[in-house]
C-alpha positions as CSV (number, residue, x, y, z in Angstrom):
1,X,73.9,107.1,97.5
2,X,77.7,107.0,97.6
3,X,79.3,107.4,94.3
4,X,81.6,104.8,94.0
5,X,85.9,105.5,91.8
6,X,85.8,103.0,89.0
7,X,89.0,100.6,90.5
8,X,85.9,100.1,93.6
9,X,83.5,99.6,91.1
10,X,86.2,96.4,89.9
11,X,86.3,95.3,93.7
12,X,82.7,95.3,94.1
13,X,82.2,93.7,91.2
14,X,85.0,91.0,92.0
15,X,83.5,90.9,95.6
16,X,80.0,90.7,94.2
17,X,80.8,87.7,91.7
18,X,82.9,85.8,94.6
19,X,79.8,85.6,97.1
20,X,77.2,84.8,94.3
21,X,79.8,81.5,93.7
22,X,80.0,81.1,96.9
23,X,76.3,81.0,97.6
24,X,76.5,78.3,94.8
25,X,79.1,76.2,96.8
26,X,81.4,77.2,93.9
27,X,84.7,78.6,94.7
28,X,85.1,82.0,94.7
29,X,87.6,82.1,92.3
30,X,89.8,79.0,90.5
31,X,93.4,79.8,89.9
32,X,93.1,79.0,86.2
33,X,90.0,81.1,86.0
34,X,90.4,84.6,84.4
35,X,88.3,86.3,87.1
36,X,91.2,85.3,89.7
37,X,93.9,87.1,87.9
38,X,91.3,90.1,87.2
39,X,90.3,90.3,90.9
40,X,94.2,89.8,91.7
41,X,95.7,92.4,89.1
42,X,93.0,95.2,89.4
43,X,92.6,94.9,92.9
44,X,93.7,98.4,94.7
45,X,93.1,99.1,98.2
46,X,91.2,101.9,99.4
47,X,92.6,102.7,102.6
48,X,92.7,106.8,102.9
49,X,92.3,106.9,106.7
50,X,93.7,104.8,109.3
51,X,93.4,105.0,113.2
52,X,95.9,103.3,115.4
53,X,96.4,102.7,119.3
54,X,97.7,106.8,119.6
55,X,97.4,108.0,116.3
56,X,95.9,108.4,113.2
57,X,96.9,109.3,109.5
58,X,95.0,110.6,106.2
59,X,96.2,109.6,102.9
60,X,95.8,112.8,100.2
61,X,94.9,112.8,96.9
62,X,98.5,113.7,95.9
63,X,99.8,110.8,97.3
64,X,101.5,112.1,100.5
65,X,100.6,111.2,104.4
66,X,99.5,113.5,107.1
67,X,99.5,112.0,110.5
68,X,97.5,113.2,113.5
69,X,98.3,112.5,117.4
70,X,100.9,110.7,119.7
71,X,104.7,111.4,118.1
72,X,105.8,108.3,120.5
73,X,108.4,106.3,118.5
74,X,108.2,109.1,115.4
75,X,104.8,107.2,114.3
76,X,103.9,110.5,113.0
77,X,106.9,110.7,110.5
78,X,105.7,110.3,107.3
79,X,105.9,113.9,105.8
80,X,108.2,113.0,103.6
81,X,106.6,110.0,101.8
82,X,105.3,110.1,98.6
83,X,103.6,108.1,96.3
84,X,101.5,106.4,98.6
85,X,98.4,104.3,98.0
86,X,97.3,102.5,101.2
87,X,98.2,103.8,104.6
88,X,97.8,101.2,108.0
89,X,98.5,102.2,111.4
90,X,98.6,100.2,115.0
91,X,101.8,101.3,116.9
92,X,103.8,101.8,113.8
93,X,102.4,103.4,110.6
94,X,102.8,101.6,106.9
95,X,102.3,103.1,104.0
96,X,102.0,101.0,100.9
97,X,104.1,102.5,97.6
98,X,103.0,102.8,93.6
99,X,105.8,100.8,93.0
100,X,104.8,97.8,95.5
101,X,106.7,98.7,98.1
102,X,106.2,99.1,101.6
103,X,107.6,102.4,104.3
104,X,107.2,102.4,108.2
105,X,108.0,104.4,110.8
106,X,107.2,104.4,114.5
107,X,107.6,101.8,117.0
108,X,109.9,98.8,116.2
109,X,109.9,96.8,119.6
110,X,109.8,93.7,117.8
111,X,111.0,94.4,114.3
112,X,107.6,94.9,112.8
113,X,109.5,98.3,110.8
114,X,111.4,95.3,108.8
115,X,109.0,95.7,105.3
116,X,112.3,96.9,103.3
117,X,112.4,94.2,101.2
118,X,109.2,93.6,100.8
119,X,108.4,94.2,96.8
120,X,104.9,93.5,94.8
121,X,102.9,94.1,97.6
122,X,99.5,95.3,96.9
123,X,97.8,95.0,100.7
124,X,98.9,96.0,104.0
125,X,98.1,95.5,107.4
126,X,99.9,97.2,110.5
127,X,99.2,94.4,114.2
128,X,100.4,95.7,117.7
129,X,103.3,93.5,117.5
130,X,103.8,92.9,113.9
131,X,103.1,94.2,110.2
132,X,102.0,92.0,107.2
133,X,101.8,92.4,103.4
134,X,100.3,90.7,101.1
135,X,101.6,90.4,97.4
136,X,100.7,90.3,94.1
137,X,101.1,86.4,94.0
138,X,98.5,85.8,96.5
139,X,101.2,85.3,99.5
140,X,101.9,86.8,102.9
141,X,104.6,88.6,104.2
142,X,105.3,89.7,108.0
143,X,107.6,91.1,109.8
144,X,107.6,91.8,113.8
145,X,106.8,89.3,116.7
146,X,106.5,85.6,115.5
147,X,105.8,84.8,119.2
148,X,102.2,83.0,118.5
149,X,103.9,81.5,115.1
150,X,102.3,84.1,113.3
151,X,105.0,84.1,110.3
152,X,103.2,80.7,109.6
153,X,101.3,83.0,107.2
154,X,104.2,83.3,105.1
155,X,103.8,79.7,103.5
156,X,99.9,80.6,102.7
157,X,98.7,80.8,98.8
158,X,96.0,82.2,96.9
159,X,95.3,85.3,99.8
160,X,93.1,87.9,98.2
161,X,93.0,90.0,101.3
162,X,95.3,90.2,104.6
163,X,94.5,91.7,108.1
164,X,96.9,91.5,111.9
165,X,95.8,91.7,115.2
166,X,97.6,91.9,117.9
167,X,98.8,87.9,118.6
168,X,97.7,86.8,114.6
169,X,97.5,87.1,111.3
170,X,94.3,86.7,109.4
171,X,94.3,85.9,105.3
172,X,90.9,85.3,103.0
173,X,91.4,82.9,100.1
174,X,90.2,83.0,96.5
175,X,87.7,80.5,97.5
176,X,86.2,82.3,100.6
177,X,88.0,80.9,103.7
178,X,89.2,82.5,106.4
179,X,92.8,81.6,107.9
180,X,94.6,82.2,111.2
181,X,97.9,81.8,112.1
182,X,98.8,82.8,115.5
183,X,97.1,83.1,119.0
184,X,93.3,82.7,119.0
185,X,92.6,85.1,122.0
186,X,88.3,85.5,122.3
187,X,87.8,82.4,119.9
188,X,88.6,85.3,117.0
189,X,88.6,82.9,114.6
190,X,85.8,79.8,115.3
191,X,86.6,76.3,113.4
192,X,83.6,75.0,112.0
């Protein structure tokens, strides 16, 4: 039995509540509803290991990042953060701040390092080509390789939960739906 830390006892619970309304055919969770807001405001990711394409990094209790394996592109340069609470790695590494804000290091081919402006982000998610955030409001932000029109994520609302490959970005609404904006390589993402 795996002993859960109370802020992923509040995600399982939100989770937990979102597929037994969606087993209903209700939506997960309404805008105006209270249980939104909770599942939007207590939500706090988890991530405290993440393997990439040459590396891999371990986020510590104290809030700093130790990085593991190919120093290509200084992907392994995060000694110096602090503060962290979500780490994401593909080519480039992301960490995701206490304050909301986003660092990178490592490769930067097609911009996907451009997350300094990014602000109230409370998920991350590092693609081959391109890195995404998601933010308190529900909305995505990218940076990186718009090639397959993945940036088309950017005008998405309500996201609870945000994830790249390497060609498209994938977003989960409050109500339970999958979306996809960019290439749909191995039928990913099947329409109904």
């Amino acid at each position: 039995h795996t002993k859960l830390a109370p802020d992923a006892m509040v995600m399982e619970t939100n989770v937990i509540t979102a597929l037994n309304r969606l087993e209903k055919k209700e939506p997960a969770f309404d805008a105006t509803d209270p249980a939104y807001e909770v599942a939007m405001t207590s939500r706090k990711h988890t991530n405290v290991i993440a393997a990439g394409l040459y590396h891999s990094c371990w986020l510590q209790d104290d809030g700093t990042v130790i990085s593991f394996g190919d120093d290509n592109n200084k992907r392994l340069a995060t000694d110096t953060w602090k503060d962290i609470t979500a780490v994401s790695v593909c080519g480039q590494t992301l960490g995701l701040t206490k304050k909301g804000t986003v660092v990178a290091t490592g490769s930067n081919q097609t911009g996907q390092l451009r997350v300094t402006g990014w602000k109230d982000i409370i998920d991350i998610s590092a693609g081959e080509r391109m890195s995404a955030g998601l933010t308190k409001e529900g909305r995505i932000v990218a940076g990186g390789s718009n090639e397959y029109s993945q940036h088309a994520a950017c005008s998405w609302e309500k996201i609870i939960d945000v994830a790249t490959s390497s060609k498209a970005v994938f977003g989960l609404t409050y109500d339970g739906k999958v979306l996809m904006a960019g290439k749909n390589d191995y039928a990913m993402l099947k329409s109904e």
